[in-house]
VEXDREN-2710 file (C-alpha; in Angstrom, 1 decimal):
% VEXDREN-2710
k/r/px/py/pz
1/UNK/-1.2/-17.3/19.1
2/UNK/-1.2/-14.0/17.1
3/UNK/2.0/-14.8/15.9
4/UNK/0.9/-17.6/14.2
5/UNK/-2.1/-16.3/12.9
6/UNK/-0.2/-13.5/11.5
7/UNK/2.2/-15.9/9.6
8/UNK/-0.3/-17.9/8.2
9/UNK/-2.3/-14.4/7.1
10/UNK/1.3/-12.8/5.7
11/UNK/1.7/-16.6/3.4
12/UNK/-1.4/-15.9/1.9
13/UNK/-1.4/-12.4/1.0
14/UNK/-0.9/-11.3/-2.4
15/UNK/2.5/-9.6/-3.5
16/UNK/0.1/-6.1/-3.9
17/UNK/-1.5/-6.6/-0.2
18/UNK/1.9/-6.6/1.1
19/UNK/3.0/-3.3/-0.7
20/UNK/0.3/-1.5/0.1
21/UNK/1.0/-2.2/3.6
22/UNK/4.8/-1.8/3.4
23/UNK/3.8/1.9/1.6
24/UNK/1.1/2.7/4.5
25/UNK/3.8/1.7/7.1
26/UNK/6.3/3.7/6.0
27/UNK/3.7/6.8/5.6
28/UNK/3.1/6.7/9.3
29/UNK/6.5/6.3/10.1
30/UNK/7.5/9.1/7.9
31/UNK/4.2/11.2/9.4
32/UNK/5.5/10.3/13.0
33/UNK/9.3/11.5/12.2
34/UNK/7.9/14.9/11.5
35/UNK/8.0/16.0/14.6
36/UNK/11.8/14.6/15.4
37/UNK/12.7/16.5/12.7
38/UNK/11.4/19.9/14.0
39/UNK/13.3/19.3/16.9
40/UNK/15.9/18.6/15.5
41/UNK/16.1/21.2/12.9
42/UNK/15.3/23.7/15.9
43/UNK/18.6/22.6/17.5
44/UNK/20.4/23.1/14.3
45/UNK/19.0/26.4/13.8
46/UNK/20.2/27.5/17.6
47/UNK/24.0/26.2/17.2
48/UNK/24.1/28.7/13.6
49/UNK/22.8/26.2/11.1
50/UNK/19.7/28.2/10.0
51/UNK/19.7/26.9/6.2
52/UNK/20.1/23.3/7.0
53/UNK/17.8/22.9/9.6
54/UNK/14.8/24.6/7.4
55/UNK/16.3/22.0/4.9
56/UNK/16.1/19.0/7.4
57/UNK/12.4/20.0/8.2
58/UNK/11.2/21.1/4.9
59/UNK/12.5/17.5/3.6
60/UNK/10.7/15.7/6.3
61/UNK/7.1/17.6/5.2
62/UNK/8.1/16.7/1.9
63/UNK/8.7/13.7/2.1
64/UNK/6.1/12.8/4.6
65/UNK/3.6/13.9/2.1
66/UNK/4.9/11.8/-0.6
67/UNK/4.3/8.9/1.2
68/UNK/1.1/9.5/2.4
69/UNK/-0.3/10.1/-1.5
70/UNK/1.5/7.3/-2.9
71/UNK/0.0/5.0/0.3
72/UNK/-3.5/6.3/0.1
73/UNK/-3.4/6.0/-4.2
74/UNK/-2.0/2.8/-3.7
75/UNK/-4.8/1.8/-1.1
76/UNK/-7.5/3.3/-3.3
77/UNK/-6.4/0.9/-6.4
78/UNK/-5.7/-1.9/-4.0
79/UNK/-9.7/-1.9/-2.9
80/UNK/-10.9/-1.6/-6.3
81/UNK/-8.9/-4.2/-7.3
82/UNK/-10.6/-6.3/-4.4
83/UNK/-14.0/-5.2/-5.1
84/UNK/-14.0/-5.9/-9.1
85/UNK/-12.5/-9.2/-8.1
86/UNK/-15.6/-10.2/-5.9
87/UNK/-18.2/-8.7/-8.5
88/UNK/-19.7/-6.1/-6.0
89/UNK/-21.8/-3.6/-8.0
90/UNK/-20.7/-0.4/-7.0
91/UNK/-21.7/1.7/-9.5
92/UNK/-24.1/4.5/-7.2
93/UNK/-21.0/5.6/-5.7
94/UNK/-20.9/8.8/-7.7
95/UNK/-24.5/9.7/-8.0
96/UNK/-25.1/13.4/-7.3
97/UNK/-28.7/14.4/-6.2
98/UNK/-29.5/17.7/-7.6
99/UNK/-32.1/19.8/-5.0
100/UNK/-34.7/21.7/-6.6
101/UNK/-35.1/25.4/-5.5
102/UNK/-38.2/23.9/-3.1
103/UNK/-35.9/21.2/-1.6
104/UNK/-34.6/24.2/0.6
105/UNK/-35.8/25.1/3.6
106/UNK/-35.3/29.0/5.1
107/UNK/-36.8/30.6/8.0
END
């Protein structure tokens, strides 16, 4: 059953829905590989490969970062895109409430 509901859902997505999940995918994967990577690069490091294994986990962090901005900044225009489309007014996201020097409260 959720097969086919997932089928039908994956037809009608857009080219840009499936990206953005493809891109937030492969963050978590790449977030999750961390770890392997430490491990890994630890074993290097014991058998005399000190400058590779820094390299292997460096590379990982790296890389794991990438993915994560380019998923989230991909997210972010995604959702806009969505909201524009369905003529939501969200212009009060931004508005900054300045306190007066009374709003405060000290004991």
């Amino acid at each position: 059953m959720a097969v086919g509901y997932t089928a039908r859902t994956m037809r009608t997505m857009s080219w840009s829905t499936k990206a953005v999940i493809a891109a937030a995918l492969l963050a978590v994967l790449l977030v999750a590989a961390v770890p392997v990577a430490l491990l890994v690069g630890i074993f290097l490091m014991l058998f005399g490969h000190v400058i590779v294994g820094l390299a292997l986990f460096g590379a990982s962090i790296l890389a794991a970062i990438v993915a994560v901005v380019i998923a989230s900044m991909s997210g972010v225009r995604q959702l806009r895109k969505l909201v524009r489309r369905h003529g939501y007014n969200v212009t009060q996201l931004h508005k900054v409430t300045q306190l007066g020097q009374g709003d405060y409260y000290y004991e």
